[in-house]
Structure formats: structure tokens, C-alpha cells
C-alpha positions in Angstrom: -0.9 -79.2 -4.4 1.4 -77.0 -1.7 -1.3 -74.0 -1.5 -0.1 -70.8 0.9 -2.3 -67.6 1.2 -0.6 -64.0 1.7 -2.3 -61.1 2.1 -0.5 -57.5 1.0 -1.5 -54.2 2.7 -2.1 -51.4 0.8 1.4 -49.5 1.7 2.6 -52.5 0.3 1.6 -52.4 -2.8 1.4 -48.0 -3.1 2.6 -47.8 -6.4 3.8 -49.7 -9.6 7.8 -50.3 -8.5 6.9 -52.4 -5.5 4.2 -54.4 -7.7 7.1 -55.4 -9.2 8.9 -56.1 -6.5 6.4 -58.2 -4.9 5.7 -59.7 -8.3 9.3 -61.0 -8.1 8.9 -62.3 -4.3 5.8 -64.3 -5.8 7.5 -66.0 -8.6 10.4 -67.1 -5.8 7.8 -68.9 -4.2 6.1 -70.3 -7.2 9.6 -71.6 -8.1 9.6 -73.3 -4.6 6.6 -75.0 -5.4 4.0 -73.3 -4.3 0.3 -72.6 -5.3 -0.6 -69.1 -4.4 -3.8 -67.3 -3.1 -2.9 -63.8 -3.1 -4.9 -61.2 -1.2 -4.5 -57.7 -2.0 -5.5 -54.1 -0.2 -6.2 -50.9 -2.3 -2.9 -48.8 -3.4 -1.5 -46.8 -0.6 -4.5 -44.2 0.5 -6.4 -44.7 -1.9 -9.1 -45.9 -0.2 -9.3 -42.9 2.0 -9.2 -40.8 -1.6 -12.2 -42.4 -2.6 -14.2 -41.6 0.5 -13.0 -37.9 0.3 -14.6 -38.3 -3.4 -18.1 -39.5 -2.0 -18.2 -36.7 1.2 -17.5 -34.0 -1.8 -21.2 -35.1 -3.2 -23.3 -36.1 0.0 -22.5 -35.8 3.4 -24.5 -39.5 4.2 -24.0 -41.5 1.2 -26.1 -44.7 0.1 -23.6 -47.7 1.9 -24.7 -49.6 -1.2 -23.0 -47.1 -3.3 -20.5 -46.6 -0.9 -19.6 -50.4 -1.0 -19.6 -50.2 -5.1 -17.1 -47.4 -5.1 -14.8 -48.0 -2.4 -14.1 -52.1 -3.9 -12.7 -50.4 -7.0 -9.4 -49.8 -5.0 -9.0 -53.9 -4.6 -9.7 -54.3 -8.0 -7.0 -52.1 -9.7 -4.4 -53.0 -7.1 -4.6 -56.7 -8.1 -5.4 -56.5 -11.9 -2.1 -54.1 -11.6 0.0 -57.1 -9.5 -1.4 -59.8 -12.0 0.4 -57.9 -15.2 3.0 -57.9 -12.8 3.3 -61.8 -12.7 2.0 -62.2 -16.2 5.4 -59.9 -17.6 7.4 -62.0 -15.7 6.5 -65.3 -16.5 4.0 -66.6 -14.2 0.6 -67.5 -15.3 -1.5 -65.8 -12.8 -5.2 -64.5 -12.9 -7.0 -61.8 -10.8 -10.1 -62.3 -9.0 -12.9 -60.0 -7.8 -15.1 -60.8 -4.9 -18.1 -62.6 -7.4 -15.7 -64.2 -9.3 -14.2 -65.9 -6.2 -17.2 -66.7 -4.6 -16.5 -64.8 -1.7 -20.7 -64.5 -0.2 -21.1 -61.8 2.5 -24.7 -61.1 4.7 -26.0 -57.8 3.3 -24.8 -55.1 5.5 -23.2 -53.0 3.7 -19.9 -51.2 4.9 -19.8 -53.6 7.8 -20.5 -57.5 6.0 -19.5 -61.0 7.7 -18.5 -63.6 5.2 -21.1 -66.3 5.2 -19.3 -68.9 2.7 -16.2 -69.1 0.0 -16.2 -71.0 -2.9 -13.4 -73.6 -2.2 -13.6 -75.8 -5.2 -13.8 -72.7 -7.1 -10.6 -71.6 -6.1 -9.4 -74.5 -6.2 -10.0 -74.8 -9.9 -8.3 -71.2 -10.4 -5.5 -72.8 -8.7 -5.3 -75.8 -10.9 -5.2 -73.5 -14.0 -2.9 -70.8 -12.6 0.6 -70.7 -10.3 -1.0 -67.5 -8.9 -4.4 -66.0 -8.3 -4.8 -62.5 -6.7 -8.1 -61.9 -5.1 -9.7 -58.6 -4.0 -9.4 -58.1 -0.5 -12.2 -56.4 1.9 -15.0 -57.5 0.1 -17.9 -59.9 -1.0 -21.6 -60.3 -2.7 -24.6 -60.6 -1.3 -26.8 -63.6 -2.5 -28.7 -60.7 -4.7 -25.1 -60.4 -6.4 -24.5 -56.8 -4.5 -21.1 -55.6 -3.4 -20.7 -55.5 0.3 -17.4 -54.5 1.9 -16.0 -56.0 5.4 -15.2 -53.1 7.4 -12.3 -52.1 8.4 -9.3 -54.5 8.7 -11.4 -56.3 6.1 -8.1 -57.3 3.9 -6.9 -59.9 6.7 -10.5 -60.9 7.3 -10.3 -61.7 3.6 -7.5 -63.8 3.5 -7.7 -65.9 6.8 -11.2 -66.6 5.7 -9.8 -68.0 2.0 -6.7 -70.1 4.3 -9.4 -71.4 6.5 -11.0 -72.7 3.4 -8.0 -73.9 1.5 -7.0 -75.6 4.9 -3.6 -73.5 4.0 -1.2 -71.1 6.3 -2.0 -67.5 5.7 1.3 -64.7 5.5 0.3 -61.2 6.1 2.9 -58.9 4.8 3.0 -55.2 5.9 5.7 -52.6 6.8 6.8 -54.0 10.2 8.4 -57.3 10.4 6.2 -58.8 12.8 4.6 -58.2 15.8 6.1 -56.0 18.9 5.1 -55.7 22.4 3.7 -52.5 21.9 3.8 -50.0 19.1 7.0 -49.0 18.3 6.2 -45.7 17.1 5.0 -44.9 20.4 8.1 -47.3 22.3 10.9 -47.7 20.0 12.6 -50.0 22.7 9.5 -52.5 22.4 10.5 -55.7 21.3 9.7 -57.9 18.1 7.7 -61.5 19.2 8.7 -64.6 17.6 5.6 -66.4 18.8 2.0 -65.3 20.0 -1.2 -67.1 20.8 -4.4 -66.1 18.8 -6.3 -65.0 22.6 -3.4 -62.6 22.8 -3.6 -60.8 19.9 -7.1 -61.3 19.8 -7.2 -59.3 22.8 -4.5 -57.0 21.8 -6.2 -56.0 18.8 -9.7 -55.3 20.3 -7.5 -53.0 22.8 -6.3 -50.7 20.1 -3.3 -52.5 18.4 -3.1 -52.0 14.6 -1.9 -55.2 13.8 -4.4 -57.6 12.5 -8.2 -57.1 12.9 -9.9 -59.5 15.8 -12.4 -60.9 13.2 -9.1 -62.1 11.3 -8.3 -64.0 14.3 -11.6 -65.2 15.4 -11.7 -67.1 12.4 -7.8 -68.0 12.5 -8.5 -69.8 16.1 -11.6 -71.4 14.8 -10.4 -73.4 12.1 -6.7 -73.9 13.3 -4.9 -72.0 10.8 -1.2 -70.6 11.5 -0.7 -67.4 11.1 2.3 -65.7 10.1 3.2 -62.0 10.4 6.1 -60.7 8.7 7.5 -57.3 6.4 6.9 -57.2 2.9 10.5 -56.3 1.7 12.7 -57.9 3.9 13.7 -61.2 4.9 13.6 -60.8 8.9 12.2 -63.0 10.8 8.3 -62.3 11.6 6.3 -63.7 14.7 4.2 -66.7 14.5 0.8 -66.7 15.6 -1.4 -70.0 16.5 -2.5 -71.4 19.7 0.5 -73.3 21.3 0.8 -71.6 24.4 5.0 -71.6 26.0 5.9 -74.1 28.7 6.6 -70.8 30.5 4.4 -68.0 29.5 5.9 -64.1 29.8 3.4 -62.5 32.5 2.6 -60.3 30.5 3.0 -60.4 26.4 2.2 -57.0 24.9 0.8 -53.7 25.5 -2.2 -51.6 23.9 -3.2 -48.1 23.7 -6.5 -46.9 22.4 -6.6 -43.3 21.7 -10.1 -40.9 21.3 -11.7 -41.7 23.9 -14.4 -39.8 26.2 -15.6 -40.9 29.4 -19.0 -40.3 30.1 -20.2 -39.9 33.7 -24.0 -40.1 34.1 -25.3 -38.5 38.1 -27.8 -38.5 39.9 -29.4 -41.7 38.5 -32.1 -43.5 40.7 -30.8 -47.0 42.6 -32.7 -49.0 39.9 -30.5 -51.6 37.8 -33.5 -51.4 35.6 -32.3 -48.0 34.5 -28.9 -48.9 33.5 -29.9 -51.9 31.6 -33.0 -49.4 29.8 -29.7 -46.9 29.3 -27.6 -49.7 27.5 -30.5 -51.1 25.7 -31.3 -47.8 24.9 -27.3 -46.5 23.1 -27.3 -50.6 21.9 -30.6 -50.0 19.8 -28.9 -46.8 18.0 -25.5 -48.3 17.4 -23.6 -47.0 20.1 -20.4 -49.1 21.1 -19.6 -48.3 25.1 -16.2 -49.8 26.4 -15.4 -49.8 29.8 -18.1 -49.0 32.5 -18.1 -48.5 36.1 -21.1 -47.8 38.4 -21.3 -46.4 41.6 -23.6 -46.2 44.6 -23.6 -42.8 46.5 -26.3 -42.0 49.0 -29.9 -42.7 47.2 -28.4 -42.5 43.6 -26.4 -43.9 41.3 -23.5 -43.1 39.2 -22.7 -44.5 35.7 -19.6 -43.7 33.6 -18.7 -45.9 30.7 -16.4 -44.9 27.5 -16.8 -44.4 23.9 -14.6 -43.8 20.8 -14.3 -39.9 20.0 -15.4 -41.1 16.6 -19.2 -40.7 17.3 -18.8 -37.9 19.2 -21.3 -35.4 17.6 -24.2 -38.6 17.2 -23.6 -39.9 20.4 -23.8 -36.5 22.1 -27.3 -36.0 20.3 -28.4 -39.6 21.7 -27.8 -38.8 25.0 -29.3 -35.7 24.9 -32.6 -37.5 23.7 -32.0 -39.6 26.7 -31.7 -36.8 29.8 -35.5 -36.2 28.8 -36.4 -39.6 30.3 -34.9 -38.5 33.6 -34.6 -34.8 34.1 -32.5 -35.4 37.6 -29.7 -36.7 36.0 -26.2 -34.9 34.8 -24.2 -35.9 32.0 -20.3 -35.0 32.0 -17.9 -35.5 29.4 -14.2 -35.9 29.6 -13.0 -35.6 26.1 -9.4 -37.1 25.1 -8.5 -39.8 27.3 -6.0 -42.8 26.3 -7.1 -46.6 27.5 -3.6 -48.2 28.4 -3.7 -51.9 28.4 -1.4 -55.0 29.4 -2.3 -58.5 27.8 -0.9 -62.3 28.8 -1.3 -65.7 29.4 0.6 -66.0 32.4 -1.8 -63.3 34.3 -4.2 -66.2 34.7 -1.7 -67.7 37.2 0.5 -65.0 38.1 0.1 -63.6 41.8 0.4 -59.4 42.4 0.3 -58.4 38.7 -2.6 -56.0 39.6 -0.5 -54.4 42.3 2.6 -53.9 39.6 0.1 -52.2 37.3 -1.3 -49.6 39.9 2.3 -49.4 41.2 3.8 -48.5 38.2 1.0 -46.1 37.3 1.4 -44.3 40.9 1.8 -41.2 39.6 -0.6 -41.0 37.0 -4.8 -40.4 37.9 -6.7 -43.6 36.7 -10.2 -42.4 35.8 -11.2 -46.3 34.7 -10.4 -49.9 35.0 -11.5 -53.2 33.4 -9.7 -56.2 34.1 -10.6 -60.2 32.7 -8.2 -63.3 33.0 -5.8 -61.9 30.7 -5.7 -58.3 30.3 -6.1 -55.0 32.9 -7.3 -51.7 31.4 -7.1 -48.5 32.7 -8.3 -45.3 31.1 -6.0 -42.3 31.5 -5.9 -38.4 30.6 -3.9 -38.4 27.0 -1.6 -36.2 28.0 0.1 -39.0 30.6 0.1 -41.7 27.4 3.8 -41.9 26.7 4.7 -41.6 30.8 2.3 -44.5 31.5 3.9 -46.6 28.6 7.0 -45.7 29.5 6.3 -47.0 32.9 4.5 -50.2 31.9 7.2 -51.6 29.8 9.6 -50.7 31.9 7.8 -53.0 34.7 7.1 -56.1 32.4 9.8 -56.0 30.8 8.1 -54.8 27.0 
């Protein structure tokens, strides 16, 4: 039994006409030969409709109940593309998160899948060409609904590939992956081929392309990935871990919007103190990016990053946190862009550091992170599209 998994996003499948239409790509490949595992995103927005519906009754709603209303998004999109199959032929069954054995831990909103049901599915797939399985979400092992978090739909279906020891296609409205985001660069260029530590990287930088849990687990257990557009037959980029003979310098480019830089003075010279800071934003959630601490006479400076997202929380922590040491200022520098390069071939390449700050001459850096295979640097927003003009013009993106 040929088994492959795909995976539909929810602009895919936004309304009834492209169903169909995918409906009809499905039975191609069932004629082929092909078993399918078929996961599926909520219609278009409505996902975002159905947290506007919750915020309308409480401002912090139960994440239990949050978890049992947002899954019925999954569930109407793929009883909707099962009909689909059914009116055309192809015997095909859909499949919510219990029924496929999908078990999650039991944070809600935010779940890691613990185990799937293989010979379950398997048996579906013995019985049926097709089965369509809610994406995004799982059961605890008290039989609650839990939900992935966000990019959960591809966490959904490498997880079932890496099961079914099958290749996983994620199908969206781009036709595979790009150097950088080509609504920002329209000149960036489409990849035939990228490793999973690239776009594992990428991702975590800011690049809306496939979530870095997808990926973890894609690199884990070996399975290809493929990324490719939903309604078109252009080639899409591969992704798996076969690195080139002759790896670009550098392979892509992210940008990471919302962010504020937060610059903590007159801090006493004890390291103790930053790690009781960290310790102290780690125990309420807080999720700081790139940090840089300097010495200046008898005191220290910190300044680290966070997403905008938690702005009006985070603000309230660290007010909490200036009682502990009344000497100290906090600054914030609202709206700031991190601009990131990615590759392989910066683990052996000589100077690419100097080409980054070189091509960013003109523009202030506030922040920089560097590891083996990416360089970071955080910039005022309003230099973005100068800074990735500049970078891709210099590596060639």
C-alpha cells in the first residue's frame, strides 16, 4: 500500500468550489495508486471568526473551551471535502482528532502530540482510498480536546507521515519556498531544494512557511517533505536533509516584525541578577529573543527583545520587577524589525559577517545574534524594506 500524506491550508480550502477542486486533484492521485491521508485547516478565516466569537463573551476565556470551539473549524472543513470525494466517486471517510488517535499532553491552546494511532489509520486506509483528518488538534488521555498552537495543521500532518513512514505534501498558495517573502521582495527566488536546519531556522526567524515543530519532527524521523501550490502544477521545493555538494552561502532571508527592545540600566555587576531577571520573565511565560549585555563603569546593561504581542503583560511584569531593584531604568523601543540571513555554507564561508554589516552600512543596528548558520540583526521598522533590499542584493536572494 503506496500511502502519501498532504496537508491543505485553510485558504485552500475557503469555500465549497475549491473543495471541489481539490476533491478532483485527490481522485487523480487515487487513480495513480495512491492511499491518501489527508490533513485539512479550518475554511479561510474562520478560525480567526471563531476567536472574535469567544472575545465577544469573555475577555480570558477557559483554553479548555477555547480548544472545544476553535477544532469545530477542522471538522466542517473536512466532513465538507469528504462529500467532496464521496460525489465523485471515491470512497473516502473523515476523521476527527479521537477518532484518529491523534493523543496530545494536556495543555490546552499550546499541546505536543505524544502518540498516533498507526494501525488505526492504517485500518481506515485499508477500508477507504481517502481519509481526511482534522488538522491542529488532539485528545488528552481524559478524552479532552487540545489544540497545537499555531502552525498546528503541518505539525498535524508530518506527525501522521512520520507514523505512516510516508512523504508528507503541504499545499498552500505559493508554489514552494522563496528566499525571502515575496510580498516583501518580489525578485526573491523560488528553491528547488532545502535542508530541514534551514528552514528550521528560517521559520523560528519569522518565515511563514512551515512551523519549526513541523520540522523538528520531519528531521527526526527522516521524512521528505514537499512544499508546493495547491492549484497549480509548478514545481515546489523539496525539503529533507541532503545537504548540496556546493552549498549557496547563504540560502534565504527572514524578517520578524513587532518587536521591542528592552534596555534594562543601571543594573549591579552581578551575573546572578540577570540569570534571577530571566528566571524571573521564564517563570511568567515571557519569550525574550536576542540579548546583549554590557559592562559600563560599576553597572551593567541588559537589553534583550520580545514580540509586540505581549506588550501590555509584559510591561506589567517588568514593572513588578523594577521593585526588586529601585536603581535600575527600563527603556522601550517599540516597532523594530529582526532581519535575518540563514545557510549552510556560513559554517565554512570566510567574511560573510563583514558582507552583512557592509551591506547594512547605512542602516543603525540596535542588535545582533549570530550561531553557525544564521546572523540576526534587529533594526528600526521603518529601514525593513532598505535592509532587504540590501541583503538580497549582496547574497544574491
Amino acid at each position: 500500500m503506496k500511502i502519501v500524506v498532504q496537508k491543505y491550508g485553510g485558504s485552500s480550502v475557503a469555500d465549497t468550489t475549491k473543495i471541489m477542486k481539490i476533491a478532483e486533484r485527490l481522485k487523480q492521485k487515487v487513480n495513480d495508486g495512491n492511499k491518501l491521508a489527508v490533513v485539512v485547516s479550518a475554511m479561510g478565516k474562520t478560525t480567526n471568526k471563531l476567536l472574535k466569537l469567544s472575545k465577544e463573551i469573555t475577555k480570558k476565556p477557559s483554553p479548555r473551551e477555547l480548544d472545544m470551539l476553535v477544532t469545530t473549524g477542522e471538522q466542517i472543513a473536512a466532513s465538507l471535502l469528504t462529500m467532496a470525494l464521496i460525489e465523485i466517486g471515491i470512497k473516502a471517510k473523515s476523521l476527527n482528532a479521537f477518532q484518529a488517535g491523534i493523543s496530545t499532553t494536556s495543555n490546552h491552546t499550546d499541546a505536543n502530540i505524544k502518540d498516533i494511532a498507526t494501525e488505526k489509520l492504517k485500518n481506515f486506509l485499508n477500508n477507504n482510498d481517502v481519509i481526511i483528518i482534522t488538522g491542529f488538534q488532539g485528545i488528552t488521555k481524559d478524552h479532552d480536546i487540545t489544540t497545537l498552537g499555531r502552525g498546528g495543521s503541518d505539525t498535524s500532518a508530518v506527525a501522521i507521515a512520520s507514523a505512516l513512514n510516508a512523504p508528507c505534501e503541504i499545499y498552500s498558495d505559493f508554489p514552494g519556498i522563496f528566499t525571502t517573502d515575496p510580498r516583501l521582495f518580489p525578485e526573491a527566488k523560488k528553491l528547488k531544494h532545502i535542508t530541514y536546519d534551514e528552514i528550521m531556522e528560517m521559520s523560528r526567524l519569522g518565515a511563514n512557511v512551515l512551523h519549526p515543530r513541523a520540522v523538528e519532527i520531519a528531521k527526526k524521523y527522516n521524512t521528505p517533505l514537499y512544499c508546493g501550490a495547491t492549484f497549480s502544477d509548478e514545481e515546489g521545493t523539496i525539503i529533507d536533509n541532503k545537504e548540496n555538494l556546493e552549498n549557496p552561502v547563504v540560502t534565504g532571508m527572514s524578517i520578524m516584525v513587532k518587536q521591542t527592545q528592552v534596555t534594562i540600566t543601571n543594573l549591579p555587576t552581578d551575573h546572578a541578577v540577570v540569570n534571577n531577571i530571566f528566571a524571573y520573565l521564564g517563570e511568567r511565560n515571557i519569550n525574550i529573543d536576542m540579548i546583549s549585555i554590557i559592562h559600563l563603569n560599576d553597572n551593567l546593561n541588559l537589553s534583550f527583545t520580545y514580540i509586540e504581542d505581549d506588550q501590555n503583560y509584559f510591561e506589567d511584569v517588568m514593572e513588578n520587577l523594577k521593585f526588586e531593584f529601585h536603581e535600575c531604568e527600563i527603556k522601550y523601543s517599540h516597532g523594530c524589525t529582526k532581519i535575518s540571513i540563514v545557510g549552510l555554507g556560513m559554517r565554512s564561508e570566510k567574511g560573510v559577517a563583514s558582507r552583512f554589516f557592509q551591506a547594512l552600512k547605512n542602516i543603525h543596528v540596535e542588535l545582533v545574534t549570530t550561531s553557525e548558520i544564521k546572523i540576526s540583526a534587529l533594526i528600526n521598522k521603518k529601514y525593513m524594506q532598505d535592509a532587504i533590499n540590501a541583503l538580497a542584493k549582496e547574497f544574491k536572494l
